[in-house]
N, C-alpha and C positions, 0 to 999 in steps of 0.2 A: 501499435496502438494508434488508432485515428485521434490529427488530432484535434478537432471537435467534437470528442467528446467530453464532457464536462464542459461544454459549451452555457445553454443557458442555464443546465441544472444546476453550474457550481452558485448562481444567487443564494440557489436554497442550501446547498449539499451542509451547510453546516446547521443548521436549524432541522432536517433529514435526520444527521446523525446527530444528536443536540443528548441523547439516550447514550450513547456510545461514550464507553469510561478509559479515557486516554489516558487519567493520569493511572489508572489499575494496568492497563497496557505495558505503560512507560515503564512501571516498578517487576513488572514480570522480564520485560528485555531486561532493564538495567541488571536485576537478577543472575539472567543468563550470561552478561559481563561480565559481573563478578568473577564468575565460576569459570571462564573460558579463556578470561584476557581482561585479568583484574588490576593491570595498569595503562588500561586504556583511559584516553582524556578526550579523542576526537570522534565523532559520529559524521559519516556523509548517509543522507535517505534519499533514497532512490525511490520519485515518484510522491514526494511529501505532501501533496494536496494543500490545505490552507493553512498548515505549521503546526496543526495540535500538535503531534507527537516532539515534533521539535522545541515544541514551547516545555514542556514537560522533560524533557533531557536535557534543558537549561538551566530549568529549575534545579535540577540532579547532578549539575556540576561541571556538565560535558559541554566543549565547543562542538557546534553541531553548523551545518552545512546540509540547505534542502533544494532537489535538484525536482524542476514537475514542468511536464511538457503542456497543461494547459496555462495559455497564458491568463486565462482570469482567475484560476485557481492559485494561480504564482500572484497575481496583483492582489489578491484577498490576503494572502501570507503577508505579503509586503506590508500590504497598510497595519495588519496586526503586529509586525513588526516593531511601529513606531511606539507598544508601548513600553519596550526593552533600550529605546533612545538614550545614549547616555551611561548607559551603563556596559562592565565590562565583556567583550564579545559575544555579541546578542546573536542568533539568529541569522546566518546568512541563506538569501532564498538566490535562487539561479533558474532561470526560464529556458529548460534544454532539453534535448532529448536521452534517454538514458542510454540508447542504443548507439548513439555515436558520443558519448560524453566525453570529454579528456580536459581534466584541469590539471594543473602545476603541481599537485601535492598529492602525497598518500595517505589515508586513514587509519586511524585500530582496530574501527568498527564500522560497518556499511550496513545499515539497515533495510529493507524494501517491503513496506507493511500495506495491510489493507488489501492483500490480496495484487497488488501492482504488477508482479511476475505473472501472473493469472492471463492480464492484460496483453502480456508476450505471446501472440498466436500461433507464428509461424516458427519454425524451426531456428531460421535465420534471428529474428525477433530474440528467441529467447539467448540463441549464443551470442548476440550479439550484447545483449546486456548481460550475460555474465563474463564478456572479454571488459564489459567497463568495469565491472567486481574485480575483477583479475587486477586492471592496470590502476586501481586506485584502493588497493588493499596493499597494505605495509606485510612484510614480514611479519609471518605468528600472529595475523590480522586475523578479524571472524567478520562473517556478513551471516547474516540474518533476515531469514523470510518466511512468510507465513503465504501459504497456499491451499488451492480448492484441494485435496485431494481424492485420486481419480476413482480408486473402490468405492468407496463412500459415494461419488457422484452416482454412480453407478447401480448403485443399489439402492440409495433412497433419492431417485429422482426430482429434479429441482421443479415446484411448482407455484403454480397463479399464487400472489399474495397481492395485499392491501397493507399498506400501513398509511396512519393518517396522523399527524402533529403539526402542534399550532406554537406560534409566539404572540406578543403584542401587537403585531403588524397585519401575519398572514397565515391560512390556515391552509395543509398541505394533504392533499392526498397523493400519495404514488403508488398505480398500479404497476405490479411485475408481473410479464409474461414470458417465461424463460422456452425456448427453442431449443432441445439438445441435437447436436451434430455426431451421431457417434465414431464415423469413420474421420473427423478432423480431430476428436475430442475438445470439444469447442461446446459451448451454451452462448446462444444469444440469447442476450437478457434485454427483454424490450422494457424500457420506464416508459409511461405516460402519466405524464405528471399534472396533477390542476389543482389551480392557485385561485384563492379566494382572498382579495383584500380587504381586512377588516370592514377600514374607515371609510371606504367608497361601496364596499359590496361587488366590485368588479370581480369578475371567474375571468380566468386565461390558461391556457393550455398549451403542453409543448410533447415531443414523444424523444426518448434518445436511444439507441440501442447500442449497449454494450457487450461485445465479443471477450466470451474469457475462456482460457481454456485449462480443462483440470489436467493435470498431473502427477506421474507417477514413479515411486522412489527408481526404479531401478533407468528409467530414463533422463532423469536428472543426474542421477551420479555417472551416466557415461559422460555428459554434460560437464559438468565440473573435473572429474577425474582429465578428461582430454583439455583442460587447462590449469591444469596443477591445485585442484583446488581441492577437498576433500573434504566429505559429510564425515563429521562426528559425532552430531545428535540426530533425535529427531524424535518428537511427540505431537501428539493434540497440544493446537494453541487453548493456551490461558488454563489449560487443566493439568499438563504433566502425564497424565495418562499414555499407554503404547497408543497407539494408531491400530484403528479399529473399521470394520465398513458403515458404523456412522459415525466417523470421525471425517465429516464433511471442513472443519476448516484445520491442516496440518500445518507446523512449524518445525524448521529446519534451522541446524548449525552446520553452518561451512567455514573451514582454513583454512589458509593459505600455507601450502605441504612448506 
């Protein structure tokens, strides 16, 4: 993952996703807790963007720990941080890359939401952040990640969208134009993004293109298997449903054998 992306976009990227229901999110993972490693107390997330989901697994009782390679995406987390000041183990944010990651401690549970494994392009990319799963996964640990998956891509092809939201400040339009790669299995997703400020009427514009690439179950599980790790679930995110070829966003449970 380049790391400039979420460069200018992170200004807006939460006011973008402002529609996007973390705390429904949060209560479906925590869910999957329960049922897999229901005396888990610790979360590391892989790729945390600006701490929703974190903010929401604090609220849930869990010490959480967010790991995110853009640095102003991590300074946005930060300052939201400050309104957990004071209180008992809030929120820790960490500006790093997930591919070489190594802290001092292990987890019960390793999150990577929003599609962040997506953002793993290359072969190396992806094993490289599932050896950071590996060395930061406790015993009888679970990680947990939601991804493009690849039939699904494949059959209902990713196309041109608009979507437009405003707040008090500024009113947002982001074009998507997605690129598929078939022989990388890769979409480049072009944003072009224009910004209208209320109070002046100023337009500004920026373009970012993010590279994600879909995958598919049986090349993830050589993946994990060849580091001791093993699938035990595996449905449509936020539905519970099997997996289907339009079941464009999938969710997966991994252990530690």
């Amino acid at each position: 993952m380049n790391k400039k992306v979420f460069d200018i976009y992170s200004k807006y990227y939460d006011l973008i996703y402002s529609d996007k229901n973390y705390g429904a999110e949060a209560d479906y993972i925590c869910r999957t807790v329960r049922k897999f490693k229901p005396d888990s107390k610790t979360i590391l997330d892989l790729g945390c963007g600006t701490g929703k989901h974190d903010e929401e697994f604090y609220k849930r009782g869990y010490i959480t720990t967010g790991i995110e390679l853009s640095e102003n995406m991590h300074r946005i987390a930060e300052r939201n941080s400050v309104n957990y000041s004071g209180k008992e183990n809030p929120p820790v944010y960490i500006n790093a890359d997930i591919r070489n990651l190594i802290l001092k401690k292990k987890f019960d549970v390793i999150v990577s939401l929003f599609h962040v494994m997506n953002y793993q392009t290359s072969n190396n990319d992806l094993l490289s952040a599932v050896k950071t799963v590996k060395r930061h996964l406790k015993p009888d640990g679970i990680f947990m990640f939601d991804f493009w998956y690849g039939p699904a891509v494949l059959q209902d092809k990713p196309i041109k969208r608009l979507k437009k939201i405003s707040d008090s400040e500024f009113t947002v339009r982001r074009y998507t134009s997605p690129k598929i790669n078939i022989n990388k299995n890769t979409v480049d997703v072009n944003f072009r993004i224009s910004v209208k400020e209320k109070k002046s009427g100023k337009v500004s514009s920026f373009e970012e293109t993010h590279s994600m690439r879909y995958l598919f179950l049986p090349e993830l599980e050589i993946i994990f298997n060849s580091n001791n790790l093993k699938f035990v679930h595996f449905e449509e995110w936020m539905t519970g449903k099997n997996l289907n070829d339009k079941s464009w966003s999938a969710f997966a449970v991994v252990k530690h054998k």
